[in-house]
C-alpha positions in Angstrom: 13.5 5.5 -111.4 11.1 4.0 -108.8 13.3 5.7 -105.9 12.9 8.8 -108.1 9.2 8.5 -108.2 8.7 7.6 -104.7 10.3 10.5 -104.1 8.2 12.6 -105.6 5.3 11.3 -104.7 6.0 12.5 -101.2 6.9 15.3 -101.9 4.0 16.2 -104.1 1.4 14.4 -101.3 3.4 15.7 -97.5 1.7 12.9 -95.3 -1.2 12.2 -97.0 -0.6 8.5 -97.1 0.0 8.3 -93.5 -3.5 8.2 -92.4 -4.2 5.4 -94.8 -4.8 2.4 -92.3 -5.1 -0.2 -95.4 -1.5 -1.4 -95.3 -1.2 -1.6 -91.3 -0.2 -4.7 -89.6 1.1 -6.9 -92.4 3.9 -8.3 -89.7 4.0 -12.4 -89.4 3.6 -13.5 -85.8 6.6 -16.1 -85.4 5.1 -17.2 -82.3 8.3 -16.9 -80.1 7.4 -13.0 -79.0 8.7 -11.9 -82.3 7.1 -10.8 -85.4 8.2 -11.0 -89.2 7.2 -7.7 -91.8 8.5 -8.5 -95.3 9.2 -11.4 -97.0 12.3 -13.5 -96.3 13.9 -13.1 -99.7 14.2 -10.2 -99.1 11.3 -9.0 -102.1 8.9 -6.7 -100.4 8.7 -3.6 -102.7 8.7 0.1 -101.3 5.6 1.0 -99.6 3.6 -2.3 -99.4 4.0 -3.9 -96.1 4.0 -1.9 -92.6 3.9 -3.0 -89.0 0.8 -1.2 -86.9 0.8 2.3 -85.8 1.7 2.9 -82.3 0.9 6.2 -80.2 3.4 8.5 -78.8 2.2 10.3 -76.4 3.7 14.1 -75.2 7.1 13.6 -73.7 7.2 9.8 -74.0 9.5 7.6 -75.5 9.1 4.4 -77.9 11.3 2.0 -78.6 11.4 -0.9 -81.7 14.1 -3.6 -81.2 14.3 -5.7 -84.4 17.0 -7.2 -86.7 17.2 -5.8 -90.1 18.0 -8.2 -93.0 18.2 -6.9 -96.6 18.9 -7.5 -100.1 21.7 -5.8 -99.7 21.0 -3.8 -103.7 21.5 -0.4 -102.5 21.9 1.7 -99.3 18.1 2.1 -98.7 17.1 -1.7 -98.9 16.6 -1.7 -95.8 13.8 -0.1 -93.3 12.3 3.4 -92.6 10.4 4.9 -89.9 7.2 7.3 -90.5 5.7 9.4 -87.9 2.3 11.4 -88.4 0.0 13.1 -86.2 -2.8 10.5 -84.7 -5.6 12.8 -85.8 -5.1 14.6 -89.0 -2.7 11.9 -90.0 -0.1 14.6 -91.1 3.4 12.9 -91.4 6.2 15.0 -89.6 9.3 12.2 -90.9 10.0 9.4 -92.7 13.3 8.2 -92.2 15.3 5.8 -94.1 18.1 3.6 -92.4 20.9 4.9 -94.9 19.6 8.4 -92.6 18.1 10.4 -95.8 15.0 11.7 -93.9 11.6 13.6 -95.4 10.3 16.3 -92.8 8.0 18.4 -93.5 8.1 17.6 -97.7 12.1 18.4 -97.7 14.4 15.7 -97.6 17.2 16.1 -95.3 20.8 15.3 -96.3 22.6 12.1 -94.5 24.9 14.5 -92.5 24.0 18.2 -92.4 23.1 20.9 -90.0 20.3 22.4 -93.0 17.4 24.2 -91.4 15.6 24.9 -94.3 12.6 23.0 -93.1 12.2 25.2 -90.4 11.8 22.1 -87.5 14.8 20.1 -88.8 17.7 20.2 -86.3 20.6 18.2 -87.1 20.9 14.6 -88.8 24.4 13.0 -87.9 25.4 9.2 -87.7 28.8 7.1 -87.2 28.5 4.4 -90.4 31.3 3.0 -92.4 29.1 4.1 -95.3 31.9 2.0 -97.7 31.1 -1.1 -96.2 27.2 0.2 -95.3 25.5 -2.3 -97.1 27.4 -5.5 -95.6 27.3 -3.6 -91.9 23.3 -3.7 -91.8 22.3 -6.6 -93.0 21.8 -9.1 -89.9 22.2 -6.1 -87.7 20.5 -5.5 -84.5 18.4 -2.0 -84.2 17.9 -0.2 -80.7 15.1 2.4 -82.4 14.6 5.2 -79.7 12.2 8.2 -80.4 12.0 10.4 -77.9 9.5 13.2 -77.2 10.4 16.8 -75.5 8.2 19.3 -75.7 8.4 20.5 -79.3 11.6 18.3 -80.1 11.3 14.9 -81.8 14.5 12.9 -81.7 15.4 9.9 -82.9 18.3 7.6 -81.9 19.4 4.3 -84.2 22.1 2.3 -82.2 23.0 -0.9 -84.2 25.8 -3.3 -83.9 26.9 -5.9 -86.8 25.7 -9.3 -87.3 28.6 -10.2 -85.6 28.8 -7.9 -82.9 32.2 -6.6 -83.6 30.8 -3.1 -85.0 28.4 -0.4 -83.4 27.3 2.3 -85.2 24.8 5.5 -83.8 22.1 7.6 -85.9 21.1 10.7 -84.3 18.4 13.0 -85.6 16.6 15.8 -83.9 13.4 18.0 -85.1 11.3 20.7 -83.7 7.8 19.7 -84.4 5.9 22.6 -82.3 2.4 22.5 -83.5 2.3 19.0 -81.7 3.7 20.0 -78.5 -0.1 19.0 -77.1 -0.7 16.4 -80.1 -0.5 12.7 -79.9 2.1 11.4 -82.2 2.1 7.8 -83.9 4.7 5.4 -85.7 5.1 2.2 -87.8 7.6 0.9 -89.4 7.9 -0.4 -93.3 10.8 -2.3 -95.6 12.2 -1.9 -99.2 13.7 -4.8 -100.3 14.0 -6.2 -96.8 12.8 -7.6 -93.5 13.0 -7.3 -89.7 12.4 -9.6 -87.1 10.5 -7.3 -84.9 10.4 -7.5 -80.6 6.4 -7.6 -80.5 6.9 -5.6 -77.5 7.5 -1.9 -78.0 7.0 -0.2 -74.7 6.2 3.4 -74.8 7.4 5.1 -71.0 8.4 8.1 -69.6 11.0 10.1 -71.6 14.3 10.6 -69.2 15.1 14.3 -69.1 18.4 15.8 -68.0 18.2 18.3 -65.2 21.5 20.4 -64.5 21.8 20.8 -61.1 23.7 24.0 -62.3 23.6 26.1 -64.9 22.1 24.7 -68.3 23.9 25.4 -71.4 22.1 23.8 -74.1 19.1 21.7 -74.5 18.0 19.0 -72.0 17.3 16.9 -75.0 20.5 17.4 -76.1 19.3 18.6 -79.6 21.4 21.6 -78.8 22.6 23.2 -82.8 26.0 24.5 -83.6 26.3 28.2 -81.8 23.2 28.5 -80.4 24.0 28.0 -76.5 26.8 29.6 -74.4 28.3 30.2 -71.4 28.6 33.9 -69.1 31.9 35.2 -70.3 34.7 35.2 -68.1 37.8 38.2 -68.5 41.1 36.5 -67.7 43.6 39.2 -66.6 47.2 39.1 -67.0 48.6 36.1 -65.4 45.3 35.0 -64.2 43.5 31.5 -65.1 39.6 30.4 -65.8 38.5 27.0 -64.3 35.1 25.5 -65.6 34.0 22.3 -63.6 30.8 20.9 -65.5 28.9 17.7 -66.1 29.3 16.7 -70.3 26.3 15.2 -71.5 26.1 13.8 -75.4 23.8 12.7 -78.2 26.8 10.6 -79.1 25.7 11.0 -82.9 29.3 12.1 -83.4 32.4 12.6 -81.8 32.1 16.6 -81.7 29.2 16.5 -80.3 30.2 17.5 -77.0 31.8 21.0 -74.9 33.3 23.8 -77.0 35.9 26.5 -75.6 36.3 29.6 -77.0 39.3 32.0 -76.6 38.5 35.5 -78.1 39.6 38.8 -77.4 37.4 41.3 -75.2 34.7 41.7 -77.3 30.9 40.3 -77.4 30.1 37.3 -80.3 29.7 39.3 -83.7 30.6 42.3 -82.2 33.1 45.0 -83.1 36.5 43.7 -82.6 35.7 40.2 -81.7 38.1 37.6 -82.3 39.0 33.8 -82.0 42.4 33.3 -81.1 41.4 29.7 -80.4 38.5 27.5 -80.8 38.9 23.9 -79.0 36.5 21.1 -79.1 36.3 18.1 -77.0 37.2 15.8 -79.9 40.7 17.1 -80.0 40.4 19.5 -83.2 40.2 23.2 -82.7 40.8 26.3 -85.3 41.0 30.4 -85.0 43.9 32.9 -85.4 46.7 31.0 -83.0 45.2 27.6 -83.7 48.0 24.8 -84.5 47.3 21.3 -84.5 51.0 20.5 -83.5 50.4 21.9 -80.4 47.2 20.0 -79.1 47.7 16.5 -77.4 45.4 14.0 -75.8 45.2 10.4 -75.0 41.4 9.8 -75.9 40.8 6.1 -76.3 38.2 6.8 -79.8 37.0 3.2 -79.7 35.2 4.5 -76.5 35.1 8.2 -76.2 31.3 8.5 -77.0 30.1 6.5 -74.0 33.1 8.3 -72.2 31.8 11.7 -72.9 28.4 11.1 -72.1 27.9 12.4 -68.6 31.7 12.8 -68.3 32.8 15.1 -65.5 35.1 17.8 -66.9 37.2 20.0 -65.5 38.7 22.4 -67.7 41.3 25.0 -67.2 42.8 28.1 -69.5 45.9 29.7 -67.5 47.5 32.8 -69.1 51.2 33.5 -68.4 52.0 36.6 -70.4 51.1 36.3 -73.8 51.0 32.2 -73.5 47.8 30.7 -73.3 47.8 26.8 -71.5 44.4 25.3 -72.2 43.7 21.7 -70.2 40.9 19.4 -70.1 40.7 16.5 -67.4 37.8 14.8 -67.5 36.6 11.9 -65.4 34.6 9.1 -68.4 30.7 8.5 -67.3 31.6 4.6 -68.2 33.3 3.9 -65.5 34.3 6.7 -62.8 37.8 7.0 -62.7 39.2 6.5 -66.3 41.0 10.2 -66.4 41.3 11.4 -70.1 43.2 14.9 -70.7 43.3 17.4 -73.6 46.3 19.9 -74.1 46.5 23.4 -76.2 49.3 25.7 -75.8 49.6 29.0 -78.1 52.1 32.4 -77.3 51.0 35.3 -78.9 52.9 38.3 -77.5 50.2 40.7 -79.1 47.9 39.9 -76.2 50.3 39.9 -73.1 48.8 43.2 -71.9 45.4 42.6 -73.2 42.6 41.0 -71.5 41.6 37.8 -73.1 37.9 36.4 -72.8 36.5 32.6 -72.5 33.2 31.2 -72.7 32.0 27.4 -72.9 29.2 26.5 -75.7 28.0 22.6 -76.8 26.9 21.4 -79.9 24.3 18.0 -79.6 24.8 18.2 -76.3 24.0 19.8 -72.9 26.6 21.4 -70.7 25.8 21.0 -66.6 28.1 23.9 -65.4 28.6 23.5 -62.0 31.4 26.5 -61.2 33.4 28.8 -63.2 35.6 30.8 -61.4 38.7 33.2 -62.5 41.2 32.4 -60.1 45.0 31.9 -59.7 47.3 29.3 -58.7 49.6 28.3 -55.6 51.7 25.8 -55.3 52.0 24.4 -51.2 55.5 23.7 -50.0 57.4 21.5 -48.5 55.9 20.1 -44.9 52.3 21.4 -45.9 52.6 25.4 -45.0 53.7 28.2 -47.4 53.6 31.9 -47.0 51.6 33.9 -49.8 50.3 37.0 -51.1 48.7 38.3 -54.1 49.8 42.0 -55.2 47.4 42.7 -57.7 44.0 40.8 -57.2 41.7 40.3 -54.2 41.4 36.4 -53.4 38.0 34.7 -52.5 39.0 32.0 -50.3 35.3 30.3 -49.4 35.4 29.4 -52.7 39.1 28.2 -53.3 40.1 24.5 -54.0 39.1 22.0 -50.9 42.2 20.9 -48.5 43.5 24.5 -48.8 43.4 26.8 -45.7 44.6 30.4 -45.5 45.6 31.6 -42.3 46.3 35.0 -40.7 48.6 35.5 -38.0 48.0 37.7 -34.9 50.1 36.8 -32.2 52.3 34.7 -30.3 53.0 33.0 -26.9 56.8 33.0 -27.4 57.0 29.8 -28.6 54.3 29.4 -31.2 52.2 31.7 -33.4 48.7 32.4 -32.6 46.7 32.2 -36.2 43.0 32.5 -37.3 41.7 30.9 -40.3 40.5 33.1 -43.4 37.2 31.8 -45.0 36.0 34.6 -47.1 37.5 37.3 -49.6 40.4 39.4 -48.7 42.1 42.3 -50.4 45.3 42.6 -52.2 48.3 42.7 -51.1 47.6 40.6 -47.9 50.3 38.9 -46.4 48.8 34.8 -45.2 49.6 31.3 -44.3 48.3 28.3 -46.0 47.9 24.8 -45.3 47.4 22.1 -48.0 49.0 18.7 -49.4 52.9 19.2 -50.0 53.5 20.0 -53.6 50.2 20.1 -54.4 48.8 23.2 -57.0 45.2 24.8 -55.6 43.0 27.2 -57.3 41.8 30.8 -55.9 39.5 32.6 -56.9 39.7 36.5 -58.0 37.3 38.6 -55.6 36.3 41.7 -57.2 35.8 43.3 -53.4 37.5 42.0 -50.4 38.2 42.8 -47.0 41.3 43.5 -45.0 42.3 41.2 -42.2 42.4 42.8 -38.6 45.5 42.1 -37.0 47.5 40.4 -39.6 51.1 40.5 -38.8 52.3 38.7 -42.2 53.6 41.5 -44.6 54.0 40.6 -48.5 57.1 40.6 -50.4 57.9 42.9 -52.3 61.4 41.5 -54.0 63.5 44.4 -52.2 65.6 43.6 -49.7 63.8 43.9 -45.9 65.4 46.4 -43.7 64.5 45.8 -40.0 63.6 48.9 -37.9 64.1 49.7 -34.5 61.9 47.8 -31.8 61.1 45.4 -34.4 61.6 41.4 -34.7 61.2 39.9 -38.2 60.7 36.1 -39.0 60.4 33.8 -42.3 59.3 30.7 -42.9 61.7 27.8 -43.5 61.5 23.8 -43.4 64.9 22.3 -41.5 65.0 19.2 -40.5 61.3 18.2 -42.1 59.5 21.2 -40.1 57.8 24.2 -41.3 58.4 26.7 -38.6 59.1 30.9 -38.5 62.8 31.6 -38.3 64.2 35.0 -37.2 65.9 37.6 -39.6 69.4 39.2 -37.6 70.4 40.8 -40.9 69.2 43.3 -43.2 69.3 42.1 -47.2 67.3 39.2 -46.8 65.0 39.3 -50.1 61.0 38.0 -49.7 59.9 37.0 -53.4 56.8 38.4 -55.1 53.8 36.3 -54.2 55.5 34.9 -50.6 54.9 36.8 -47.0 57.6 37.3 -44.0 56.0 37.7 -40.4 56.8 41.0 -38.6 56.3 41.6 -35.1 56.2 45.2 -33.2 58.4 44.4 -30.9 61.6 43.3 -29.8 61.5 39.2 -29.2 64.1 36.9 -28.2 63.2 33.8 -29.7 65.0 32.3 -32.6 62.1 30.3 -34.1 58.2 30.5 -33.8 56.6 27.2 -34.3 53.8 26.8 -35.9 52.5 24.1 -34.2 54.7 24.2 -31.4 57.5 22.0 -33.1 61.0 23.4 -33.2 64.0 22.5 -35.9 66.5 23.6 -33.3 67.8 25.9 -36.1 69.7 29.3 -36.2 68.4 32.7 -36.9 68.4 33.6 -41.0 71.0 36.1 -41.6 71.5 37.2 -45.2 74.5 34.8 -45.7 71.8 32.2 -45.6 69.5 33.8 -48.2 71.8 36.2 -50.2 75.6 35.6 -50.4 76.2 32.1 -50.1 76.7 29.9 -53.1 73.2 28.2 -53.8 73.4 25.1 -56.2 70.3 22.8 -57.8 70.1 19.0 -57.0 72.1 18.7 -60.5 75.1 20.8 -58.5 74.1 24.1 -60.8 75.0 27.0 -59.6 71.9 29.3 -59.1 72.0 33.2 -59.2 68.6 34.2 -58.4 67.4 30.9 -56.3 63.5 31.0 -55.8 60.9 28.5 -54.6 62.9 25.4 -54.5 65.1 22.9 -52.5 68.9 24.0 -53.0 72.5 22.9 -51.3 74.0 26.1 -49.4 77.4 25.4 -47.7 76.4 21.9 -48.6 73.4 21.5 -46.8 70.2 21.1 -47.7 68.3 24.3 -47.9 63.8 24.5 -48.9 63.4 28.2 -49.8 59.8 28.8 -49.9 
């Protein structure tokens, strides 16, 4: 009943009472830099003892650091803050450690996104609330309230008696009729005590700044679907690639990056769709959303702190109508733990349908440092491949770094002359590239590109090549543990999709062109080599249609790139 009344009388009186100066500063000074307010049985009744106010000013941040004993009766035996207005005294929050909170005369639920008030945000926290009551007595209370412009927020991080248990309250507020007004705090018990830190420094408030582009608030007081990313269109067989910074309130676990997979249609719009919706907390929903299918290997025990300034890279690939989403993400604790995230879904209904992505964060702020839609290559053996790309220009100043793309525009009879490619090409353009050996890299899609002068690489087509007249045709090979160009002296030799075959017009005698000006000492490719002979796998398969690959042909070892 007195909870009920105390209630009320709030309610009935907004912040009336905080302006009353009668009650301030009833702490003990313990003489060791620390300072008592209640009495140590724990018998202080609601509303009677208080430590003394202390000014906030615009953008600042205080901080309390106390241990909280209680009587351990109910949940809110414990402390609460109140914040007011210095001048009019108008209260903006009280807050109770059990998190039920009074803004603005409302009281806000324990865990609820409810903006009835107006300025309330979000309220979220981490408690065992079954075991509450024995967690916070003895505890140890980091109190941080942090100033923003209009937002208020305050952070409660508190770890057991015996330091085996941490627990986080986050709350945030808008308050915007004291953007310019000075702000002022105390701190009071209920059937309890704290052993207060006398010192309770107010200093600059530490403000994220993306160094990219911002999604969501600096604060990180950023509520559900408020803040997103451009969209970004993934074509058939294309992929997005997002590489941010992941900053966190850490009041919860899902409060952190969001993917969205929709189809091509605006938020709320006509025909708009989520076939998936992931979090970063390893829980997702929408039309094609299975839980079966999402993996990760999050350590939970510390996946807040992780997340925190975590730097993510996250990929969606599309392969027909299957969707591979992957997050890697590099934890802010230490720099190198690598945590991933997995979600496959097929859905044949979109094979020939553009699909469209966009990031968003929740409590958070999202540092976006590049989103690209791109597509993959994988380098082959001895660092060189061949490549094209029939249906997409490529923007190769922006493609992964260690990969190089080459034209080729001559020769000296013993080597190829080639020139390096650095910005966006057009489709259907025969190159060379240069990266790690088996390693995957990411292009970009250019929506305009150029054609290279002089390129004497022509893509596949996956049609036999005929040679013409007056012509000398070459492909690249690896024999022997070098990458060179060896010469076509049949007709039938097939170039896959996606790879190139060097074509010279004229007639030239040599059987290789290095690329370097290293030779395997090998034999012109005659369609034998590539077409007739019996290819087998390393498990002595036998393979119809060999592609990309190392093979045994007439039982030798054969790379077909």
């Amino acid at each position: 009943m007195r909870k009920l009344l105390c209630k009320t009388l709030f309610l009935l009186m907004g912040g009336l009472l905080c302006g009353t100066s009668a009650f301030a500063g009833d702490e003990v000074d313990l003489g060791n830099g620390t300072s008592r307010l209640g009495a140590e049985d724990n018998t202080t009744g609601w509303w009677t003892q208080f430590t003394d106010f202390v000014e906030i000013a615009p953008n600042k941040t205080l901080t309390y650091t106390f241990k909280n004993y209680s009587s351990k009766a109910n949940n809110w035996n414990n402390w609460a803050l109140e914040i007011c207005e210095k001048v009019s005294g108008y209260e903006y929050l009280l807050m109770r450690a059990d998190c039920f909170g009074l803004t603005n005369g409302e009281w806000t639920g324990r865990n609820t996104n409810d903006n009835s008030t107006g300025w309330f945000l979000f309220n979220s926290n981490t408690y065992d609330w079954d075991n509450f009551k024995e967690n916070i007595d003895g505890a140890t209370v980091v109190m941080t309230i942090k100033r923003k412009d209009a937002a208020l927020i305050l952070i409660e991080d508190v770890t057991t008696a015996d330091g085996t248990k941490k627990f986080r309250h986050f709350f945030a507020m808008d308050c915007p009729a004291a953007v310019e007004e000075t702000l002022k705090a105390r701190l009071t018990v209920d059937n309890a005590h704290i052993i207060i830190n006398n010192e309770v420094p107010v200093v600059d408030t530490e403000v994220l700044t993306a160094t990219g582009t911002q999604i969501g608030r600096a604060d990180l007081a950023t509520t559900w679907f408020t803040a997103f990313s451009d969209y970004y269109t993934i074509g058939k067989n294309q992929m997005a690639k997002f590489h941010f910074k992941n900053y966190s309130c850490k009041g919860a676990v899902f409060y952190n990056w969001l993917l969205f997979v929709t189809t091509d249609a605006d938020r709320g719009g006509d025909g708009y769709k989520e076939y998936v919706a992931l979090r970063a907390d390893n829980y997702g929903w929408g039309e094609n959303y299975d839980a079966a299918n999402l993996s990760s290997n999050y350590n939970w025990d510390t996946f807040m702190d992780e997340m925190d300034g975590a730097d993510v890279t996250l990929t969606v690939k599309r392969e027909g109508g299957t969707v591979t989403i992957v997050a890697k993400q590099i934890a802010a604790t230490d720099g190198t733990t690598v945590r991933t995230e997995t979600y496959t879904f097929t859905d044949d209904a979109i094979a020939e349908n553009n699909i469209r992505v966009f990031l968003s964060t929740e409590g958070g702020m999202i540092d976006l440092l590049s989103a690209n839609v791109g597509i993959e290559t994988t380098i082959g053996a001895k660092d060189w491949s061949t490549f094209s790309c029939a249906d997409y220009g490529l923007d190769f100043a922006n493609a992964d770094e260690g990969l190089t793309a080459y034209a080729i525009t001559g020769h000296d009879g013993k080597k190829i002359t080639r020139t390096a490619v650095t910005g966006a090409v057009e489709k259907n353009t025969g190159l060379l590239l240069n990266g790690e050996a088996g390693k995957t890299y990411f292009i970009p899609v250019a929506t305009t590109g150029s054609a290279v002068s002089g390129n004497l690489l022509v893509p596949g087509t996956g049609s036999a090549v005929t040679r013409a007249t007056g012509k000398t045709y070459y492909v690249l090979t690896n024999e022997d543990g070098i990458a060179n160009f060896k010469k076509l002296v049949t007709d039938d030799v097939v170039i896959p999709v996606g790879k190139a075959y060097l074509r010279f017009d004229e007639v030239i005698e040599a059987r290789e062109i290095a690329i370097d000006g290293e030779f395997t000492g090998i034999n012109e490719i005659k369609a034998s080599d590539m077409k007739n002979a019996e290819w087998y796998d390393l498990q002595g398969r036998r393979v119809a249609n060999p592609v990309k690959g190392l093979y045994i042909v007439n039982g030798k070892k054969v790379i077909l790139k």
